[in-house]
DRENPA-3360 file (N, C-alpha, C; in nm, 2 decimals, always signed):
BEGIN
1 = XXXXXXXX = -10.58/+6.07/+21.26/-10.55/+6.17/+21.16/-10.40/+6.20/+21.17 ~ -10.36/+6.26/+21.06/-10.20/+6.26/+21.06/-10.19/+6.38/+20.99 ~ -10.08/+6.44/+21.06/-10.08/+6.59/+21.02/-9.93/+6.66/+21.00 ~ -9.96/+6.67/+20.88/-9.80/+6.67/+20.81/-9.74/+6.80/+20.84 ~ -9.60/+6.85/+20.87/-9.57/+6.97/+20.90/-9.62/+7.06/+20.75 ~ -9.61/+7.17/+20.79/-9.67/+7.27/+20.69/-9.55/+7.36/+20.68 ~ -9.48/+7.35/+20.72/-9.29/+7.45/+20.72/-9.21/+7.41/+20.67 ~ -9.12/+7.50/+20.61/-8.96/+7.42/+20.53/-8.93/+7.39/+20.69;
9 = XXXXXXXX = -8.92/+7.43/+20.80/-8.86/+7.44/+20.90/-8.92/+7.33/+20.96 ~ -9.07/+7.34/+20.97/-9.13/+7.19/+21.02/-9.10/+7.04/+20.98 ~ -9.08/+7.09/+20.84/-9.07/+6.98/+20.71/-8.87/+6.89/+20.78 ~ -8.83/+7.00/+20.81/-8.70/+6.98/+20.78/-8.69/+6.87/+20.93 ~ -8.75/+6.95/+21.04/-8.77/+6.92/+21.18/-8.79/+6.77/+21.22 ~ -8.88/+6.73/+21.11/-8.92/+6.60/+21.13/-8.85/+6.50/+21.05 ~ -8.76/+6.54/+20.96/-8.69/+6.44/+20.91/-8.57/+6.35/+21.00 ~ -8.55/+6.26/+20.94/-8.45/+6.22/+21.01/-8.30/+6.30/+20.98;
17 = XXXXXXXX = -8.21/+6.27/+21.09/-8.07/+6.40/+21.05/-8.01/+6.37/+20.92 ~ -8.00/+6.25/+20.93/-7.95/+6.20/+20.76/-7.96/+6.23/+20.66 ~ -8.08/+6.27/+20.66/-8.16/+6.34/+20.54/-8.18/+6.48/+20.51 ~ -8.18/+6.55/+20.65/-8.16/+6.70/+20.63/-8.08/+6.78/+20.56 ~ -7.92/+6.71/+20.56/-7.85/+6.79/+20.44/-7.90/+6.79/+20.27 ~ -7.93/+6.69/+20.25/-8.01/+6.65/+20.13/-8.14/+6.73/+20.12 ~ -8.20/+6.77/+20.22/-8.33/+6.84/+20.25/-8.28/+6.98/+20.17 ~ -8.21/+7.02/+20.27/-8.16/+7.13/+20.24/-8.13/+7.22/+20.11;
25 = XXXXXXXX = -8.02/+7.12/+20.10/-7.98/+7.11/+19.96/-8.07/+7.10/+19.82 ~ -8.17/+7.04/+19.82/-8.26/+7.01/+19.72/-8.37/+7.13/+19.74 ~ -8.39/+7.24/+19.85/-8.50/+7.31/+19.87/-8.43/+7.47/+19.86 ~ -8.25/+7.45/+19.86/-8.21/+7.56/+19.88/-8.16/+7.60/+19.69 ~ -8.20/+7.48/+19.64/-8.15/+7.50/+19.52/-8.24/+7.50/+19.42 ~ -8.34/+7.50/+19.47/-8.50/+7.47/+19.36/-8.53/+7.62/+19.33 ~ -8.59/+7.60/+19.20/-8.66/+7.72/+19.15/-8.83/+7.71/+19.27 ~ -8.80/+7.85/+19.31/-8.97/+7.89/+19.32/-9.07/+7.84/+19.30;
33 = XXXXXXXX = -9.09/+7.82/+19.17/-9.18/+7.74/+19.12/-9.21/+7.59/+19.15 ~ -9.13/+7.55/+19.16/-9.11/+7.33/+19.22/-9.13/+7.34/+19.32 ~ -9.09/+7.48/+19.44/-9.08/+7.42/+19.60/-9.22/+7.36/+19.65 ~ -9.34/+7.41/+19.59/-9.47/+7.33/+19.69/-9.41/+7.15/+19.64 ~ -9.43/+7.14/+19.52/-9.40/+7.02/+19.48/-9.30/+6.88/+19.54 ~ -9.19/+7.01/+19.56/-9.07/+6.93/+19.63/-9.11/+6.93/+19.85 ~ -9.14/+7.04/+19.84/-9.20/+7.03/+19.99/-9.31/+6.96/+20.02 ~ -9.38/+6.95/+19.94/-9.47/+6.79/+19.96/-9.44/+6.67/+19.96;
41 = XXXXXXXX = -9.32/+6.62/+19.84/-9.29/+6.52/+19.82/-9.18/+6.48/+19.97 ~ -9.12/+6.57/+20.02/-9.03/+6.58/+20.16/-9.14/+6.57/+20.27 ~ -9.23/+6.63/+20.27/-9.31/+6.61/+20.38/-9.39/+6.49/+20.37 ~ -9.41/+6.39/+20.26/-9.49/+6.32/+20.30/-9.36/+6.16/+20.30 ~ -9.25/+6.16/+20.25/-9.13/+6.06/+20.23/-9.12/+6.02/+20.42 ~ -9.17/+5.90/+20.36/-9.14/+5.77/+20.49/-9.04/+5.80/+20.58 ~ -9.05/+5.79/+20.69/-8.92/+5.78/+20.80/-8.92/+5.67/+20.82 ~ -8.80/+5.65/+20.93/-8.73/+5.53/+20.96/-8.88/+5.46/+21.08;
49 = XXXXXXXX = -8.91/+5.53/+21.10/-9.04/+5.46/+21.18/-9.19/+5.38/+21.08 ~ -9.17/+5.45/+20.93/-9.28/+5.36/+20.86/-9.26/+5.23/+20.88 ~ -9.12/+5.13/+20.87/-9.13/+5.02/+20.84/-9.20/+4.96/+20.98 ~ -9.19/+5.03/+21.09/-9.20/+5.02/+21.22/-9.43/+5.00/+21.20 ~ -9.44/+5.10/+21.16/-9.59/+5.11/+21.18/-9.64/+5.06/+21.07 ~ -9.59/+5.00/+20.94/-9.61/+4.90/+20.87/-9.67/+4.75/+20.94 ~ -9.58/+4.70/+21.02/-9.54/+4.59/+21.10/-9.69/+4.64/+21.16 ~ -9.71/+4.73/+21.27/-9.83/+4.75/+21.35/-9.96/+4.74/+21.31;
57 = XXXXXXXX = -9.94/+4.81/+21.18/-10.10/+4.77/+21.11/-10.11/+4.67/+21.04 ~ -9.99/+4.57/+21.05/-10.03/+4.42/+20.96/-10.06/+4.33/+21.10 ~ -10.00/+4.37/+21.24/-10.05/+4.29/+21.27/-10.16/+4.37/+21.34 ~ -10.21/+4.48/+21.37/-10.39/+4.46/+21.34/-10.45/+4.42/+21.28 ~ -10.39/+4.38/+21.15/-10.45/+4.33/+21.07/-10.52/+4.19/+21.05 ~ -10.39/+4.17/+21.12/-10.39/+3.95/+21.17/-10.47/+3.97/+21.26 ~ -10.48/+4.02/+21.32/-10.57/+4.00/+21.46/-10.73/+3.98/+21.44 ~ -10.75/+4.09/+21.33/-10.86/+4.12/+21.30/-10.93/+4.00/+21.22;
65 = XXXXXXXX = -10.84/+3.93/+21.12/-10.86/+3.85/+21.08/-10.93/+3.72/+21.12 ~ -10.84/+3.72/+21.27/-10.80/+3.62/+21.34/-10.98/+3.59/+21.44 ~ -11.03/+3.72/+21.44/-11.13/+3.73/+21.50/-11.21/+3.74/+21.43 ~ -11.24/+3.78/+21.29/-11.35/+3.75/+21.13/-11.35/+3.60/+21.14 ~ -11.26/+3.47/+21.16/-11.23/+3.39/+21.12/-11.31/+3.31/+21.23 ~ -11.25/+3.36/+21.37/-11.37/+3.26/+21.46/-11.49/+3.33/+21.50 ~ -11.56/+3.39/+21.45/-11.67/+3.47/+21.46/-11.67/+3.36/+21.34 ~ -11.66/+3.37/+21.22/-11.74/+3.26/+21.11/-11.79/+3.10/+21.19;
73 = XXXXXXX = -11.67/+3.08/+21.24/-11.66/+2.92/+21.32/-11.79/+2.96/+21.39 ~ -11.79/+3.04/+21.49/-11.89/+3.03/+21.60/-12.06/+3.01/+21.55 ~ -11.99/+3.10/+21.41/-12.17/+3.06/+21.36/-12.17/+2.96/+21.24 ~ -12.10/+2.91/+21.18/-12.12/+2.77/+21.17/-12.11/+2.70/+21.23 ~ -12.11/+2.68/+21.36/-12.14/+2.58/+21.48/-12.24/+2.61/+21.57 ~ -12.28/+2.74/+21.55/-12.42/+2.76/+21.57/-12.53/+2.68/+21.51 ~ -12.58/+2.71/+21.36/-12.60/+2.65/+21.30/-12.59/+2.53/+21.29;
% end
């Protein structure tokens, strides 16, 4: 389960530093009305670690594969 900050403060906390001026900036300048919109779209925007756990769940992915694939073999050579 993944659990997204719920705070401009939380929101801000977990971004990377690079981005916090721009955070800032775009949340200090918003009407009222946009901030859930814009604090969601900030809270859920990729960090430098997605490309990282991209990579992780492709290669569970292979693996899994890898083991669908000789589980088939084992039982067509069962057979």
């Amino acid at each position: 389960m993944v659990e997204l900050p719920a705070s401009i403060n939380g929101i801000r906390a977990a971004l990377p530093e690079e981005w916090r001026d721009k955070f800032d900036e775009e949340v200090g300048n918003a009407h009222a009305r946009d901030l859930p919109l814009i604090l969601n779209r900030w809270a859920l925007r990729p960090t430098p670690a997605w490309d990282e756990d991209i990579a992780a769940v492709e290669a569970l992915r292979e693996e899994e594969r890898q083991i669908l694939a000789e589980r088939a073999r084992d039982e067509e050579g069962a057979r």
